[in-house]
N, C-alpha and C positions, 0 to 999 in steps of 0.2 A: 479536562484534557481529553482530546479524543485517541482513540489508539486505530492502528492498522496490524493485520494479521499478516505473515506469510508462510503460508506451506501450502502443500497438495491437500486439494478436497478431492475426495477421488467421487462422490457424491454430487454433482451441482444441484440436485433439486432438493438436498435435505432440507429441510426448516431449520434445524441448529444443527449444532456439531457438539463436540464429545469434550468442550472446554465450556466454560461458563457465560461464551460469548456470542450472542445472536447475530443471524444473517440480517442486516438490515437491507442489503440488495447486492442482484451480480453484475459484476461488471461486465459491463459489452464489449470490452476487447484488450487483450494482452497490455501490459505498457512498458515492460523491458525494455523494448527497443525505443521508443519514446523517451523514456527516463535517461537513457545509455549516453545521450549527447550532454545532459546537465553533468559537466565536470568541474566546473570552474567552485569549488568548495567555498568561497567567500562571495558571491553574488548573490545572497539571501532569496534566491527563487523556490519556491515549494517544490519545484521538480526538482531541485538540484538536494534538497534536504531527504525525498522520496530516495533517491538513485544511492545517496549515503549511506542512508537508513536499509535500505532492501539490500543493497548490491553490493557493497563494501565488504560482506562477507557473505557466504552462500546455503547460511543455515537458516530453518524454519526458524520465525520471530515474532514475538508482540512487540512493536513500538511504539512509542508515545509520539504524537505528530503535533504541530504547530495548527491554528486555526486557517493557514492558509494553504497550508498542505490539505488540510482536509476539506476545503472546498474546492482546492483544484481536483482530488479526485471525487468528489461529487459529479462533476461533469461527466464520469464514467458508468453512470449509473443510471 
């Protein structure tokens, strides 16, 4: 299972961070507002499980993501 992080890196060029989990790359740009459209919760699209996952509530999180959540955000990388 692949997981995704969310919180403030206040750091972007650190090599890891202060959890046991490494940077494997940064993304090139926000996706808030990208994600903000996938509402429809039963259309099985990786954006829409992403916008769930991150934005459904507003606190820093490790989540577990589906293989194809994790390759839509490989495109950001």
């Amino acid at each position: 299972m692949t997981f995704a992080i969310k919180t403030e890196v206040s750091d972007l060029q650190a090599n890891t961070f202060a959890f046991p989990v490494s940077r494997t790359a940064i993304a090139k740009r926000r996706l808030g507002t990208d994600l903000k459209l996938f509402r429809n919760w039963n259309d099985g699209r990786p954006e829409t499980q992403l916008n769930f996952k991150f934005y459904r509530q507003a606190t820093n999180k490790i989540i577990g993501i589906s293989d194809e959540a994790a390759a839509f955000l490989r495109r950001f990388i």
